[in-house]
N, C-alpha and C positions, 0 to 999 in steps of 0.2 A: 504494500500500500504506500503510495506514495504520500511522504508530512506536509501537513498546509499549518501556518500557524494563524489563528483566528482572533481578534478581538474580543474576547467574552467579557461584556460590561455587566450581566446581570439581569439585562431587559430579553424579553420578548423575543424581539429583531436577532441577535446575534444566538438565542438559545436555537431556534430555526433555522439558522444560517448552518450549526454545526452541526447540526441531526441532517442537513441538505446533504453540506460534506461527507458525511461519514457514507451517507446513500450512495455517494458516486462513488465510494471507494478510499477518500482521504484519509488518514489519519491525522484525526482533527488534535493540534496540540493549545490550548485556549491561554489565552495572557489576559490576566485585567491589567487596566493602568490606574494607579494606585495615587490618588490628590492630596490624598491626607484631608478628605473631609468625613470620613467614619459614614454613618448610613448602613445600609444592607444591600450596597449593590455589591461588595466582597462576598458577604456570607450567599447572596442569590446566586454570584457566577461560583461559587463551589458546590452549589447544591444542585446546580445545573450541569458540571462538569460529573457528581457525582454519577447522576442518572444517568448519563450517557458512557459514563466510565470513559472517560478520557482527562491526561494530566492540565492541570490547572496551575500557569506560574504567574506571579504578580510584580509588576514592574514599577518603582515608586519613580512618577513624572513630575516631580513637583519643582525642583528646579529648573528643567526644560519648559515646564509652562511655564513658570514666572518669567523665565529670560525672553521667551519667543512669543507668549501670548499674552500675560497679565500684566507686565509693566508696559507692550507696545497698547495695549487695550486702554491703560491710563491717559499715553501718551496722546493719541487720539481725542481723546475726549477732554483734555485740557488746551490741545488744539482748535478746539472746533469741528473737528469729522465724527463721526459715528461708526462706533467700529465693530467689525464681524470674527468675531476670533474662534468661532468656529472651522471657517474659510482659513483661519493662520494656521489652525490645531493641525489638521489635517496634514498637510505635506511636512509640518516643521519637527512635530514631537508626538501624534499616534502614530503614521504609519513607520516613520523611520522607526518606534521603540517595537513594533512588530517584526520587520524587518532585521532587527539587531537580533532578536531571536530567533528569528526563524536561518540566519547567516549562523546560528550558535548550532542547531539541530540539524540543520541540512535542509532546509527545507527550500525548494525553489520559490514556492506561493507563498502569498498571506492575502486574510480577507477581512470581511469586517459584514455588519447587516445593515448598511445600507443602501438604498432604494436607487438602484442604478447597474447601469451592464458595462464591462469591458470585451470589446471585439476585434481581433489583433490591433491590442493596444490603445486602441480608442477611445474614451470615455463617451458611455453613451446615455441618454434619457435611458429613467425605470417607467414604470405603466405610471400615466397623467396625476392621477390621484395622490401619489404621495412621491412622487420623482423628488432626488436630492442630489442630483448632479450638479446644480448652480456651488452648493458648499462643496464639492469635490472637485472643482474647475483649477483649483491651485495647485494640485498633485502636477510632478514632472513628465516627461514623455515617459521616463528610467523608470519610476516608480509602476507608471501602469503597465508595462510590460509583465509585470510579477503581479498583478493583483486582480482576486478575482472578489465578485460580489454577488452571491448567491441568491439574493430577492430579487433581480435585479426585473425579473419577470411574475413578480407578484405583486401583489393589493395588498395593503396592512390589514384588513378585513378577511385574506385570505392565508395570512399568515399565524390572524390570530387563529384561526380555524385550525391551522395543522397543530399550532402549540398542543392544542387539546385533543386531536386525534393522536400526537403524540406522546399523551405524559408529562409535558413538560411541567416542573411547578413554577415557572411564573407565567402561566397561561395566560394569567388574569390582572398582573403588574399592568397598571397605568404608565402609562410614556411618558417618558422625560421631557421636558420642553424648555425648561428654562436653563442658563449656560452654565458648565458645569459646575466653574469654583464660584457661581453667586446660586447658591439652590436657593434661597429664596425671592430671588428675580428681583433685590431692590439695587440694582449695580449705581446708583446714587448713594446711596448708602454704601457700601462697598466701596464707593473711593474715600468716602469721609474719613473713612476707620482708617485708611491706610494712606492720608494725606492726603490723597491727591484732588479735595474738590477743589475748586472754584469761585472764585470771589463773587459774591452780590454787586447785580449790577441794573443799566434799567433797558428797559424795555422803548426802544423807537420805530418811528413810522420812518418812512425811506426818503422823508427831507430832512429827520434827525429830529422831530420831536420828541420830546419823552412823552411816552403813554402811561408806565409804569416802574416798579422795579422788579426784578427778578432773583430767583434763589441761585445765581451762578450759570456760566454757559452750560453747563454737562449736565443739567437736566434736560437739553430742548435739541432737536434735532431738525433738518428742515424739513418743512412739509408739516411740521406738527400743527396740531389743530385743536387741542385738548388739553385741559387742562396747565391752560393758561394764566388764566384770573384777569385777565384783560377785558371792562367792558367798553363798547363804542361803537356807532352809527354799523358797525358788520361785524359778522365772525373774522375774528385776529387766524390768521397762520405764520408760523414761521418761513422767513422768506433770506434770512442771510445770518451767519453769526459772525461776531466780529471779536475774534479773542485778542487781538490788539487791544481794544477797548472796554474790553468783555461789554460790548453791549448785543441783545439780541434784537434783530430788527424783524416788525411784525408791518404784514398786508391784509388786502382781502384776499389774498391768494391768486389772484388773475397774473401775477409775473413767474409763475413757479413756472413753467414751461419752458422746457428748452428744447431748442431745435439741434444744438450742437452740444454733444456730449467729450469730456476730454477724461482718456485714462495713459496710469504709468503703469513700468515696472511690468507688461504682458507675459503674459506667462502660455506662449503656443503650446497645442496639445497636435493637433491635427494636421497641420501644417510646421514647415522646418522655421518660417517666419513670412512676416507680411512684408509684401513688394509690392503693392499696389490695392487698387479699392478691389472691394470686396463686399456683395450682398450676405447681410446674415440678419438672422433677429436676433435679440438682443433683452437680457435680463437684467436689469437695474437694480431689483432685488429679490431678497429669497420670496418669490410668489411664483406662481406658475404665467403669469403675465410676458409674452414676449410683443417684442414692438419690431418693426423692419426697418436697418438702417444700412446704410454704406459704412464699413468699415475701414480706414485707410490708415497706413504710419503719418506717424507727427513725431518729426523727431527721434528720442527713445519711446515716445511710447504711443498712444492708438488717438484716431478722433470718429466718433463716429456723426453720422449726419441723417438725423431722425426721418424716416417717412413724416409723422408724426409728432408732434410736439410731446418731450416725456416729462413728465411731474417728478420735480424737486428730485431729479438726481441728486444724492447725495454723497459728497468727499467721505472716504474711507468705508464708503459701500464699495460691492463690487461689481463691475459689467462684464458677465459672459455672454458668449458670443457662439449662434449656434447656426449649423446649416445641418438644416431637419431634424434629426435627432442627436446628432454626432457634436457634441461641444469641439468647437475650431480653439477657441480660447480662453484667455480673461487680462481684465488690469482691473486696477482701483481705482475708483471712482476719483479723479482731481477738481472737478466741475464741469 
């Protein structure tokens, strides 16, 4: 049997993924990555490794996230950009810590349970309903040569269905959604603790009046619409942040549109690189929402040129870039 070494977080998704493996034949070898936030997703992935009887090793990532994902994740948001460290996790510190294993055991593969297909090397759309390729668009051409994704052709409705057809005991675990080192999804809170908010500042319209004050830029992102506390002749959106002056500028939203989008730092999946324009749709963020644009280099890095006007692009999001199903690329979003 040839060794595949698998993500096993404790969820649902990845207990499936290895009972897939083992069916085709793998010898599934499971890694948790270890945060150091305690919970029960350690004792799930051994109780899951148990039933399926396969070995279970635990890799403590905690100083690789902080380096590569929770101090750039600060850094961003005392910036002004909004940031997706899910999209950094991925290529910088889950898969290489599988990979490191799986280089220890012999193993050619490693996989993981999320919602997406690899096809000589390509990263591809999973089924419409819960696709997660837009957060796996930063992986290298290198990495997906060796990885595979075992739902990559299921329905999380049909997934949960096999959990239970086979045994598994987290058949019935709820899904994770909020990021992994803030489990209680107040990442405002989470930088207080750890310095890094934001000073109070105010609130202007786009000739520079003050409307109001605000609790610091890293609450507000653009495009927000909600909970504001701004009242005035229209609903307030966010339309610009200015951490020069930490003040946040608010509209009726009618300027959020752009017609031209600018990204750095691309990361080609599908292509060796871009030399000229290029039709693709295009993801602005994790929604299954794609828009048609022209593609072309700017420089180091990409510009795209909207069919359509796209709402509040936002810096330190990221624009993938797809022709059909087959993700071409990505950068981050610069404006």
């Amino acid at each position: 049997m040839e060794p595949i070494v698998l993500g096993l977080s404790g969820g649902v998704d990845s207990a499936v993924a290895a009972t897939l493996l083992q069916r085709q034949g793998f010898a599934v070898t499971g890694l948790y990555l270890d945060i150091g936030l305690g919970g029960s997703g350690k004792e799930d992935a051994a109780a899951v490794a148990d039933r399926l009887g396969i070995p279970l090793e635990v890799a403590d990532i905690r100083a690789e996230l902080e380096r590569e994902v929770c101090a750039p994740f600060a850094a961003d948001y005392q910036a002004g950009r909004t940031p997706l460290p899910c999209a950094r996790c991925n290529p910088a510190v889950k898969f290489p810590a599988l990979f490191r294993l799986a280089d220890r055991i012999g193993a050619r593969y490693v996989a993981t349970g999320h919602y997406a297909r690899v096809e000589n090397g390509l990263l591809k759309k999973g089924m419409p309903a819960n696709d997660q390729s837009y957060m796996l668009a930063r992986l290298t051409r290198g990495q997906l040569q060796n990885i595979i994704f075992p739902l990559g052709n299921y329905e999380k409705r049909e997934v949960r269905a096999l959990a239970k057809d086979f045994g598994i005991p987290v058949a019935d675990k709820p899904d994770s959604m909020e990021i992994c080192f803030i489990p209680d999804g107040d990442y405002a809170a989470w930088l207080d603790r750890r310095g890094f908010s934001t000073p109070e500042g105010n609130f202007v319209d786009k000739e520079g009046k003050i409307l109001a004050r605000h609790k610091g830029i890293h609450h507000y992102t653009l495009g927000q619409g909600r909970g504001l506390g701004v009242s005035g002749p229209h609903r307030y959106y966010v339309s610009a942040i200015r951490p020069e002056t930490d003040e946040v500028v608010l509209s009726d939203g009618s300027d959020l549109g752009r017609d031209v989008v600018h990204g750095v730092q691309p990361n080609w999946i599908a292509i060796e690189a871009l030399t000229g324009p290029m039709e693709v749709t295009v993801r602005l963020r994790h929604s299954r929402t794609e828009q048609a644009a022209i593609l072309s280099p700017e420089g180091d890095g990409i510009r795209l040129d909207m069919k359509h006007p796209a709402r509040a692009p936002t810096p330190g999001q990221m624009a993938v870039f797809y022709d059909g199903d087959t993700v071409v690329g990505s950068a981050w979003i610069a404006g």
